[in-house]
C-alpha positions as CSV (number, residue, x, y, z in Angstrom):
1,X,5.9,0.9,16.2
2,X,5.8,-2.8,17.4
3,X,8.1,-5.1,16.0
4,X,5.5,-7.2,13.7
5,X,5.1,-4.6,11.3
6,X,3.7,-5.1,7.9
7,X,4.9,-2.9,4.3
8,X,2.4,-1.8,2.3
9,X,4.1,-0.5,-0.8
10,X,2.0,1.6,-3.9
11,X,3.0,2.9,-7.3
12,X,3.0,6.8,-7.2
13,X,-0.1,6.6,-9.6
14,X,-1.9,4.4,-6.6
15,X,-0.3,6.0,-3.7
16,X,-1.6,9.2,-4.4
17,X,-4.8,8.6,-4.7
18,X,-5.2,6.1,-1.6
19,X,-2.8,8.3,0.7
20,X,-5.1,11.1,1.5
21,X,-7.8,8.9,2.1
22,X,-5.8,6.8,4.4
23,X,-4.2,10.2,6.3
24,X,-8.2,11.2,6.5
25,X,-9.4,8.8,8.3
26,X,-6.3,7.1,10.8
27,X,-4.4,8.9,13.0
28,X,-1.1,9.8,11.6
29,X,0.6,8.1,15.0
30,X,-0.4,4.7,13.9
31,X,1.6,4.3,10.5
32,X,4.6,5.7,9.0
33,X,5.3,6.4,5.6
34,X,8.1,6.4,3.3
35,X,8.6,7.9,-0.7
36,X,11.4,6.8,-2.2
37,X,12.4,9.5,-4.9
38,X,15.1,8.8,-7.3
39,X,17.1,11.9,-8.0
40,X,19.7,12.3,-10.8
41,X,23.3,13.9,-10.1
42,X,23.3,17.5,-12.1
43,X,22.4,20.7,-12.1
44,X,18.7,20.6,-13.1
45,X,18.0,17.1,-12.3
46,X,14.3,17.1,-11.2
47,X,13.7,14.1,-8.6
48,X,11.1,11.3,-9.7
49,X,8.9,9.6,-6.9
50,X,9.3,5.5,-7.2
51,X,7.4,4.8,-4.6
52,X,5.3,5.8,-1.6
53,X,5.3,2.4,1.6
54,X,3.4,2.5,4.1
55,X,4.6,0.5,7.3
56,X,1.6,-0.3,9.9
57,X,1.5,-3.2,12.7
58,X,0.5,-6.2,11.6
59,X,-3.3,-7.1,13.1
60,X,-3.9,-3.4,14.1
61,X,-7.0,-1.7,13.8
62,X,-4.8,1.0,11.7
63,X,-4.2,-2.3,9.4
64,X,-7.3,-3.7,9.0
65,X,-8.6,0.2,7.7
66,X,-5.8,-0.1,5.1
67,X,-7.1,-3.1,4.1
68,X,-10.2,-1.7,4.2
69,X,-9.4,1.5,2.0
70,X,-7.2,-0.9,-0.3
71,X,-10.1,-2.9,-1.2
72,X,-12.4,-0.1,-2.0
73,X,-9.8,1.2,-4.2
74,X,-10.0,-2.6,-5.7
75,X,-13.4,-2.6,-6.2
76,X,-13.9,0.7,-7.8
77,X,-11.6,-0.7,-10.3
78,X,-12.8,-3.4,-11.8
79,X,-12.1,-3.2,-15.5
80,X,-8.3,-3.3,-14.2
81,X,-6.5,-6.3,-12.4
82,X,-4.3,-5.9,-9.0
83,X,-0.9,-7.2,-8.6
84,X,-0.1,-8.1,-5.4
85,X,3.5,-9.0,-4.8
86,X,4.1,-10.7,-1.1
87,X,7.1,-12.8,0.2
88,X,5.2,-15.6,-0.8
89,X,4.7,-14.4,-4.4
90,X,2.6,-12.6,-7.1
91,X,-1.1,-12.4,-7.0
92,X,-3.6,-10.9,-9.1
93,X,-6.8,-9.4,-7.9
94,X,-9.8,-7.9,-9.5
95,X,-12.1,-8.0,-6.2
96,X,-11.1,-9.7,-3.1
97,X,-13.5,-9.4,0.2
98,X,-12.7,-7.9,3.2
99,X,-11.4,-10.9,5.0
100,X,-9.3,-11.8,1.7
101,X,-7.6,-8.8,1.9
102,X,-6.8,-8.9,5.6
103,X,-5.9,-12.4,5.9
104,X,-3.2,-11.7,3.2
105,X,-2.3,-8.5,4.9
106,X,-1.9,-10.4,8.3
107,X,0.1,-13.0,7.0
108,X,2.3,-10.8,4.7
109,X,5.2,-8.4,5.9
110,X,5.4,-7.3,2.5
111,X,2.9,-6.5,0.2
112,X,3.3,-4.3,-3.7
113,X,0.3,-3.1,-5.2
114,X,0.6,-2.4,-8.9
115,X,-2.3,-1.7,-12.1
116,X,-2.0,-3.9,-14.7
């Protein structure tokens, strides 16, 4: 992967539901992703997903479809706001457009989503 790379990170609850659309339609060579799983230290501890990222180059085509697939996931929700949490701070979103979404994407190497 290049070395201008932006993270996309997702709740599990938002993860899951945008992570086989995103492994549907880009080729798995131009992300990677990450869960973090928090696990507990006995004998039947059950491990608990925290969070899935998903690390992309910044400006890529493979971005701009996350972004893309993001804000279709936005729309569909609109009873519910976004949280957006960049570098640069929080953000709340009901419906951005296209560009919105990219422009913040492009200028972002970090980026939470979370339901509110």
């Amino acid at each position: 992967m290049p070395k201008s790379e932006t993270t996309i990170k997702f709740t599990p609850a938002i993860g899951k539901e945008l992570l086989s659309i995103i492994q549907d339609n880009i080729p798995e060579s131009d992300y990677k992703i990450r869960r973090r799983i928090r696990i507990a230290d006995s004998i039947n501890a059950v491990g608990t997903l925290v969070d899935i990222t998903i690390i992309v180059a910044t400006s890529s085509p493979a971005c701009i479809a996350i972004a893309s697939i993001a804000r279709k996931w936005i729309q569909t929700r609109s009873s519910k706001k976004i949280t957006m949490t960049t570098e640069k701070g929080k953000i709340e979103v009901e419906n951005l457009t296209s560009k919105e979404l990219i422009e913040v994407m492009e200028q972002c190497k970090n980026i939470s989503f979370k339901e509110e």
